[in-house]
Structure formats: structure tokens, C-alpha cells
C-alpha positions in Angstrom: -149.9 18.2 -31.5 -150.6 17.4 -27.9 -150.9 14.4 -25.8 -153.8 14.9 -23.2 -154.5 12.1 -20.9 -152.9 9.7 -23.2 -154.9 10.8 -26.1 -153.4 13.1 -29.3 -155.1 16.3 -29.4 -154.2 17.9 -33.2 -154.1 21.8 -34.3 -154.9 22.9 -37.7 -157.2 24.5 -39.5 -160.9 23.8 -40.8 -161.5 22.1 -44.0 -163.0 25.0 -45.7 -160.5 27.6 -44.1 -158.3 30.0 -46.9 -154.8 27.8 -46.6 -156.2 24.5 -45.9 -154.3 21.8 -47.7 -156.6 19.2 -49.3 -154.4 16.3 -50.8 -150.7 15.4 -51.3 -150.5 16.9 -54.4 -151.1 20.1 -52.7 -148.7 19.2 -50.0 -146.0 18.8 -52.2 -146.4 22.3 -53.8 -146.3 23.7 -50.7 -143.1 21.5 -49.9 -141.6 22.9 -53.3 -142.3 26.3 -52.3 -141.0 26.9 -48.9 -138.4 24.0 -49.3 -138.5 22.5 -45.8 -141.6 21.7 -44.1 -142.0 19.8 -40.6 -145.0 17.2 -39.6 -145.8 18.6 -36.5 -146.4 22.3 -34.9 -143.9 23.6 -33.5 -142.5 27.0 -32.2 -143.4 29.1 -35.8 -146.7 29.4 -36.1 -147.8 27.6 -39.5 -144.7 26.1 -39.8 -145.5 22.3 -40.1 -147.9 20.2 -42.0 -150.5 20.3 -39.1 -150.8 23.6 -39.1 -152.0 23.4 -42.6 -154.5 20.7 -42.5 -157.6 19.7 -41.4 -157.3 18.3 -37.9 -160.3 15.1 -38.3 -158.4 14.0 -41.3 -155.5 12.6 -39.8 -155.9 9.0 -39.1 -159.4 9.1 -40.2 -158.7 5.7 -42.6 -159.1 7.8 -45.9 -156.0 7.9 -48.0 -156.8 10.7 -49.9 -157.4 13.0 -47.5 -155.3 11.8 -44.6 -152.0 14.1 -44.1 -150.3 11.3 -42.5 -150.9 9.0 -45.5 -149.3 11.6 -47.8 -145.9 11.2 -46.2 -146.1 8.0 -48.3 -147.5 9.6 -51.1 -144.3 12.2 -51.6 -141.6 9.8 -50.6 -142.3 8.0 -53.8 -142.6 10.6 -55.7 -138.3 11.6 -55.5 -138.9 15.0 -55.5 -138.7 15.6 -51.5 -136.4 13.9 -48.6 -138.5 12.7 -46.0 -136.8 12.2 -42.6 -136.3 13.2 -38.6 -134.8 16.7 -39.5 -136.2 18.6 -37.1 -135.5 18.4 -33.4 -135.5 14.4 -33.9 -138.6 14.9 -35.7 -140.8 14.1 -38.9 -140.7 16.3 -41.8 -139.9 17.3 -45.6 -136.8 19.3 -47.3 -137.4 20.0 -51.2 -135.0 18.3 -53.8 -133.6 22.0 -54.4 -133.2 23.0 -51.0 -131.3 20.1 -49.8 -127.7 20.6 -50.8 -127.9 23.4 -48.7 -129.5 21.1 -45.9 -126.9 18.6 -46.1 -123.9 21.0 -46.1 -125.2 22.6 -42.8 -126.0 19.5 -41.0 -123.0 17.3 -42.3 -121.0 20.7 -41.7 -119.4 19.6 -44.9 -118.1 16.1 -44.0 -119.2 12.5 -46.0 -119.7 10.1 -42.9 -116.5 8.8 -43.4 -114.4 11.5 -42.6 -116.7 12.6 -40.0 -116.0 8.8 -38.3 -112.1 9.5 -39.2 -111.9 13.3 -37.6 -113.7 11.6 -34.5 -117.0 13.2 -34.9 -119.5 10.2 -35.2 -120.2 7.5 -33.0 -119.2 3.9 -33.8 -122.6 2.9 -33.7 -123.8 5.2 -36.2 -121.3 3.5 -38.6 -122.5 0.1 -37.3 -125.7 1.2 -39.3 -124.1 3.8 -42.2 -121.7 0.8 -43.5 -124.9 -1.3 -44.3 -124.9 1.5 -47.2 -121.8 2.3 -48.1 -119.3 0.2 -49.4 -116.3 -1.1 -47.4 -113.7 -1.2 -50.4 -114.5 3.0 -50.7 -116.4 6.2 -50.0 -119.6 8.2 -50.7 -117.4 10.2 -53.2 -116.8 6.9 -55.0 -120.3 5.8 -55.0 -121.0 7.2 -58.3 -118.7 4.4 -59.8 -120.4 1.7 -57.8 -123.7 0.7 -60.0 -126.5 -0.2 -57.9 -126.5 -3.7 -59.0 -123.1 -4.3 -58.0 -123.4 -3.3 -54.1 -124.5 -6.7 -52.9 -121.1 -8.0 -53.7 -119.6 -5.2 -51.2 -122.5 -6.4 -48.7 -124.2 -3.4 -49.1 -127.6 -2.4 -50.1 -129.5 0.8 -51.5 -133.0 0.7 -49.5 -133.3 -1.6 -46.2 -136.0 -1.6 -44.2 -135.5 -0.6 -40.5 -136.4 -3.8 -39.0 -133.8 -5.2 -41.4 -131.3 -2.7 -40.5 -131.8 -2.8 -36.5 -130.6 -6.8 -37.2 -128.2 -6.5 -39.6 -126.3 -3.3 -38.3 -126.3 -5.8 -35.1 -128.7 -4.0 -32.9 -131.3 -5.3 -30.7 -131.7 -8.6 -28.6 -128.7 -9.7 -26.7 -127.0 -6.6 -29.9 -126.1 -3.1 -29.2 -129.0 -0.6 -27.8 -130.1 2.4 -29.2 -131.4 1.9 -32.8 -134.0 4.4 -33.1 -132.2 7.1 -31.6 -129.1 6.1 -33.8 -130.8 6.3 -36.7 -133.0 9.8 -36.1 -129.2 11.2 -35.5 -128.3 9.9 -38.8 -131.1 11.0 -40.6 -130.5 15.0 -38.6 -127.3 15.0 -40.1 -128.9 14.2 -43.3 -127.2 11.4 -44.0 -130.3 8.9 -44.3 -133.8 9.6 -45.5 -136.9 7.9 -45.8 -137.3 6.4 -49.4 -140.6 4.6 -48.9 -143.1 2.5 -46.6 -144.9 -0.4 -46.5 -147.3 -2.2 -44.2 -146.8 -5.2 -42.1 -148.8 -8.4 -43.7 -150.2 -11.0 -40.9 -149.7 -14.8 -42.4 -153.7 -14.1 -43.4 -152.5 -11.6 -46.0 -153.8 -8.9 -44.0 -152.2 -5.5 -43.2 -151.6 -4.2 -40.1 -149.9 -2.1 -37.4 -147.6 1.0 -38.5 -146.1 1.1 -41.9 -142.5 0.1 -41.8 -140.1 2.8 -43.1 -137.3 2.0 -46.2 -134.2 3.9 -45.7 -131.4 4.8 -48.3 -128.8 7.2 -48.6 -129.9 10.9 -50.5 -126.8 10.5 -52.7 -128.6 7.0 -54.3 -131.7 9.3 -54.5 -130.2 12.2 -56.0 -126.3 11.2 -57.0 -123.5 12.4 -55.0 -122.8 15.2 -56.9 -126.1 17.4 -56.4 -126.1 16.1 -52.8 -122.2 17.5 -52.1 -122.7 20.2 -54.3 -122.7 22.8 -51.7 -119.9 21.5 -49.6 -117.4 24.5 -50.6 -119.7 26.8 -49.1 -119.2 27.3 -45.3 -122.3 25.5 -42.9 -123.3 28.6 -41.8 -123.8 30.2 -45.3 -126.1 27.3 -46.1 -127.8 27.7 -42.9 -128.4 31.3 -43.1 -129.8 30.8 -46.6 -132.3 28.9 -45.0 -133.3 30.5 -42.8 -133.6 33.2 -45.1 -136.2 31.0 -47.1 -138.3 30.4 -44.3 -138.8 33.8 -43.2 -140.3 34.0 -46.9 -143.1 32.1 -45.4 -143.6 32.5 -41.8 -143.4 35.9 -40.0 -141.3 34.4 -37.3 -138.2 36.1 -35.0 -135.5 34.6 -36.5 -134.3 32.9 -33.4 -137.8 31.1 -33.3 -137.0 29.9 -36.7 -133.2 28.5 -35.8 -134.2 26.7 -33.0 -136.7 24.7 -35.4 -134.5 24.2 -37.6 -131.4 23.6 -35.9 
């Protein structure tokens, strides 16, 4: 995608082209397959979602056949995180592939001990203890059933508007949600969980759909999510990049830099 005199100017591929995705059930195959998928084009050729599709589809006000209306459509399906993972921007990572994912871009640490050892910011925590409750740790999050986090003042989905207030951002607050929040969700420690449009007091939609974040471990379970943590960072990285050239004929430095 390009931005030429102010206006978005999309790649792809024609409708009745060999490789053309058609719906979001056909995305998510494709997001099964290869395992990590970004939005955009980008450095490897075919690499992304827009590469794939039908440029006069997107935005075209047609569900069914609108890529950027799909991203809805596979959030709520569980099987794939959706998220700014690459280069602080939109795309998928399959259910199986992300263990791997997380272990490379958490290099192995829950948030807390990455706030103990000194390697996150205070104001990510400002947002990550919205999530995670005080009295313990993501490791401990298995014992904590869902219904019972409100009484550690924590929740399983918030909304972002919700979360840039709560976490104590915005006016006369702390600066710098968004970019806050896309680190978080690059180190794989938020994802997208689902959307949902803004309603006018007439009952009518409007504007952008506003994104629900929640932690992969109350997607998945901690367990699956940590489950590659005794594997070095670079092991799970090299893996995946390993799966991507599957996919792409790409140098393999073209396909780090994506998806570092």
C-alpha cells in the first residue's frame, strides 16, 4: 500500500487471477498454512494479505468480500492472533505457530520478569497490569478463573478506548498510548480479540471499528502460549523463518527484516 497525494493506492492481484483470495474463510487457510501473515506489502513479495487480494475490494462496503472486514471475521474465530507484529504493523500468526512467536519476541520472559530484569517500560505495565493480576503472575493465571479477575481489578478483553483511560493515559494522563500498546502487542504480549463499531446516540454505526484487547494466554492458556520458552529465541526464530521461506522465495535477510 501507498499513500499518493493523500490518497491509498493498493497492490494485489485481479479477482480472477490463479492465487486470488476470495473470502475469509480462504484467508484463514492461507493463515493456517504459512502460519504468519501480514496486512500490508512489504519487502517479500506476496508476503501479506494485499498481495493476495483483489485491490477494489478493500473498503468497498461489502463484508464478504472486503479483506479488511475479514480481520474481524478470523479474530473471532480463536484460531489466529491478530495484532501489530510486524514492523508496528497489522497482521496474523496461526494458533500453532505462535509459541514459537511469543518465545522469540518475549525472548522467553512473562511481562513480569521482563519489568523486574529492567527490560520494559513503566508505561507498558501502566497498561499490562489492567490484565494481569496484582496478587500474582501470568504463570499463576491458570488458577485465576475468568470470573474472579474483577476482584483483582483486572479484566480479560478491554477495549482500547477503555484501556487508554483506565491504564491512565490521555488528557492531562501519560502520552503515548498507541505506540505503547503496538510495542506490547510486537512483543506478543497483547492481541486483538475482537472489534466493534462505534454507535451514534441514533443507533447508528460509524467511524473505525474499535479494537478488544486480551492477553494470548486467556485465548489459548498459559501453558501452550509458554510452551516454547525452554527453547532459545533464536531457535524459535530461525524456525520461522524457516516456514516462511516455504512460501515465499525470498533472501533470507528480506524475510528477517519483516519479521523482526
Amino acid at each position: 500500500m501507498e499513500v499518493i497525494n493523500g490518497e491509498w493506492i493498493m497492490s494485489g492481484i485481479d479477482w480472477e487471477a490463479e492465487g486470488c483470495v476470495h473470502s475469509a474463510e480462504e484467508l484463514l487457510k492461507v493463515v493456517d498454512k504459512v502460519g504468519f501473515l501480514p496486512l500490508f506489502a512489504n519487502k517479500v513479495q506476496g508476503f501479506s494479505v494485499e498481495s493476495m487480494t483483489d485491490p477494489s475490494c478493500w473498503w468497498c462496503g461489502r463484508p464478504e468480500v472486503d479483506p479488511w472486514e475479514w480481520r474481524v471475521v478470523l479474530t473471532r474465530t480463536g484460531k489466529v492472533a491478530y495484532g501489530k507484529f510486524f514492523g508496528n504493523k497489522a497482521g496474523f500468526v496461526s494458533k500453532k505457530w505462535f509459541p514459537d512467536f511469543a518465545n522469540y519476541r518475549r525472548e522467553g520472559y512473562d511481562f513480569d520478569a521482563r519489568f523486574d530484569d529492567g527490560k520494559a517500560e513503566r508505561r507498558e505495565k501502566m497498561i499490562m497490569d489492567l490484565f494481569i493480576p496484582s496478587s500474582g503472575n501470568f504463570e499463576n493465571l491458570g488458577e485465576v478463573k475468568k470470573s474472579q479477575l474483577a476482584q483483582y481489578g483486572c479484566a480479560e478483553v478491554l477495549f482500547t478506548n477503555d484501556m487508554r483511560n483506565k491504564a491512565g493515559f490521555g488528557t492531562n494522563g501519560e502520552h503515548g498510548f498507541e505506540a505503547t500498546l503496538a510495542k506490547l502487542q510486537m512483543k506478543a504480549y497483547l492481541v486483538t480479540q475482537d472489534f466493534q463499531m462505534r454507535v451514534n446516540k441514533k443507533g447508528e454505526t460509524f467511524g473505525w471499528a474499535i479494537a478488544k484487547m486480551t492477553l494470548p494466554e486467556y485465548l489459548w492458556g498459559y501453558d501452550f502460549v509458554t510452551k516454547k520458552y525452554s527453547d532459545a529465541p533464536e531457535e524459535s526464530f530461525a524456525r520461522i523463518v524457516k516456514q516462511v521461506q516455504k512460501h515465499f522465495d525470498a533472501p533470507e535477510s528480506d524475510i528477517r527484516k519483516v519479521l523482526k
